[in-house]
C-alpha positions as CSV (number, residue, x, y, z in Angstrom):
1,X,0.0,0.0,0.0
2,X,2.8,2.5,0.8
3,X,4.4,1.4,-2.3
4,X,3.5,4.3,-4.2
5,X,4.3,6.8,-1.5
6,X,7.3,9.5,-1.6
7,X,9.3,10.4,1.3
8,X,9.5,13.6,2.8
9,X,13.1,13.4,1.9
10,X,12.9,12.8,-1.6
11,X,9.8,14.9,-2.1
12,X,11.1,18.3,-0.5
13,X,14.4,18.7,-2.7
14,X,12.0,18.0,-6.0
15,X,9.6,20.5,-5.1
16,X,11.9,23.5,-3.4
17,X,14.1,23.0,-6.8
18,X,11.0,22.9,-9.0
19,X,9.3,26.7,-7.0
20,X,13.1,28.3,-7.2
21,X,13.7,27.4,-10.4
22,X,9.6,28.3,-11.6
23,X,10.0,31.5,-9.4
24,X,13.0,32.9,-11.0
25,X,12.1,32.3,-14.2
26,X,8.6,34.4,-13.5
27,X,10.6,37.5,-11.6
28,X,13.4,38.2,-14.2
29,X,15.5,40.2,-12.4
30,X,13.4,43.7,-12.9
31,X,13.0,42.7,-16.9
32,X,10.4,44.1,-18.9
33,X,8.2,41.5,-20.8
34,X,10.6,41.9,-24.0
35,X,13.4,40.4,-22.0
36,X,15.0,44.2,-21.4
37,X,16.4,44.7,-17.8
38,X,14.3,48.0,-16.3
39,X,16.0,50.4,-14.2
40,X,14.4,53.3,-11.8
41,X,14.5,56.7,-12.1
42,X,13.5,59.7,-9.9
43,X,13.6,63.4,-10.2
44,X,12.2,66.7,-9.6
45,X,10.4,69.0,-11.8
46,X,10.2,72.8,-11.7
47,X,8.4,75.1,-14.2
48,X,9.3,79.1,-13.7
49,X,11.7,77.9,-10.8
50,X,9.0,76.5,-9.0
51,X,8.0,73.0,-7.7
52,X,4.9,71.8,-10.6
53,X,2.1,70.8,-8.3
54,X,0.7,68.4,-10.7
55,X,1.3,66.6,-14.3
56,X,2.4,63.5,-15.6
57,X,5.9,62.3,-17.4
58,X,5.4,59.5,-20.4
59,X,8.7,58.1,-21.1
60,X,8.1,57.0,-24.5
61,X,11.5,54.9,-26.9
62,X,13.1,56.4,-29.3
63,X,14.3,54.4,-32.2
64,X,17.1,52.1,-31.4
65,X,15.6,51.5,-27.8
66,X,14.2,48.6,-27.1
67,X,12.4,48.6,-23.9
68,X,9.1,49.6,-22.9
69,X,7.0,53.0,-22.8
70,X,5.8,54.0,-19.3
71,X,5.2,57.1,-17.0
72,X,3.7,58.3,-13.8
73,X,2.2,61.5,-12.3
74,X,4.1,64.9,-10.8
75,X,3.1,65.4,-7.5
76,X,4.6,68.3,-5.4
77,X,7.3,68.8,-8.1
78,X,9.0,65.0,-7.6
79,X,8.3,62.1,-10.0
80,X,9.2,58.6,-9.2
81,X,9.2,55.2,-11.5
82,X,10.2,52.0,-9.5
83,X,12.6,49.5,-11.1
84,X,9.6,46.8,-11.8
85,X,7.9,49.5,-13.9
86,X,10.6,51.6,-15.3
87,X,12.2,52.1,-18.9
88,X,15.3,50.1,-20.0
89,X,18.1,52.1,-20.5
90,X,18.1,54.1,-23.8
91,X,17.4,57.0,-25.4
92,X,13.6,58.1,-24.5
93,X,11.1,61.3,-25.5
94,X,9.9,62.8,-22.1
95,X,6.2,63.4,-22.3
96,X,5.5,66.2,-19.8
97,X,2.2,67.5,-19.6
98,X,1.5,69.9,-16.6
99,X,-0.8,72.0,-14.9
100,X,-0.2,75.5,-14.5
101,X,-3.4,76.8,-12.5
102,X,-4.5,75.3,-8.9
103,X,-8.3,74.1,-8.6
104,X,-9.9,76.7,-6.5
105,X,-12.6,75.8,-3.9
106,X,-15.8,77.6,-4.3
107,X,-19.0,78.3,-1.8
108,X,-20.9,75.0,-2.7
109,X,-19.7,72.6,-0.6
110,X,-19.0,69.3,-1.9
111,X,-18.2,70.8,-5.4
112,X,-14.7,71.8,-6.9
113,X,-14.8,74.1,-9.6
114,X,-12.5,76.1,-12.1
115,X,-11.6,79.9,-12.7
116,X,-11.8,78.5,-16.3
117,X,-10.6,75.9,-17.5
118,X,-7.7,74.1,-16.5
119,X,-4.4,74.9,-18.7
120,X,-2.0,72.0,-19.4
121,X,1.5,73.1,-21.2
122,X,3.3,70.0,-23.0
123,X,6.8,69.5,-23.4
124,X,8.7,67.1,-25.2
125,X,12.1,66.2,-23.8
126,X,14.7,64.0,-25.6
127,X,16.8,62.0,-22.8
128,X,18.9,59.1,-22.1
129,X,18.4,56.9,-19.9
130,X,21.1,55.2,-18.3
131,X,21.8,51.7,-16.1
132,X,21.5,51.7,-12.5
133,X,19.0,53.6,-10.7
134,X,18.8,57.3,-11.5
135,X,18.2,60.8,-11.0
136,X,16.6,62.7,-14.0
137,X,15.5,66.3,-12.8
138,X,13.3,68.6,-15.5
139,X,13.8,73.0,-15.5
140,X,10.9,73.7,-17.4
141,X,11.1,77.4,-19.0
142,X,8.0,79.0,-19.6
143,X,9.4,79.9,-23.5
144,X,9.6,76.2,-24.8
145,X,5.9,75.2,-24.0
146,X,2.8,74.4,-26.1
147,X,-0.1,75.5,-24.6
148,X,-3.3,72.5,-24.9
């Protein structure tokens, strides 16, 4: 009846083998989908020498980089893309879109409303990206915008 059985000791060095190997395969070291190895990058972001209160950044290839596009949102004038979601190294065009007026509260509670509405300015930024975790602060001057 116990013919057909496994030992503990036999069984456990098949199946921890079998989850380490399976598990590494599935984590990739911080590599995007296409096999490219993704690094992190943070920064700050200032338009007319002052913090931007709110936008977004779209890192997006340029050709001869293979990696993926991605982004993330400007909050208090610092950006941040972890290593499990950021580019591979390469040349990229910085999507910057931000926000140049502050939503103003009026009387009716509950409701936020605008002066008008809500001016973005876009900029497009060619940059590199290099290996290792890094640092990638944006000046934005208020002559090299786009108004939307």
């Amino acid at each position: 009846m116990d013919e057909h059985r496994i030992s503990w000791s036999t069984a456990f060095p098949v199946k921890f083998l079998s989850v380490l190997l399976a598990g590494g395969m599935t984590l990739g070291c911080g590599s995007g989908q296409d096999g490219s190895q993704r690094v992190g990058i943070r920064g700050i972001v200032t338009y007319q020498q002052q913090p931007v209160t709110r936008g977004v950044i779209n890192l997006q290839p340029r050709q001869g980089t293979v990696g993926p596009a991605t982004g993330t949102i400007v909050n208090n004038g610092s950006y941040e893309i972890r290593p499990d979601r950021g580019p591979a190294p390469g040349n990229y065009l910085a999507v910057l879109k931000i926000m140049t007026a502050d939503l103003e509260t009026t009387p009716h509670p509950g409701k936020v409303e605008s002066k008008s509405a809500v001016p973005f300015l876009t900029y497009s930024i060619p940059i590199e990206v290099k290996g290792g975790n890094g640092v990638i602060d944006f000046e934005l001057p208020p002559d090299a915008t786009s108004p939307e």
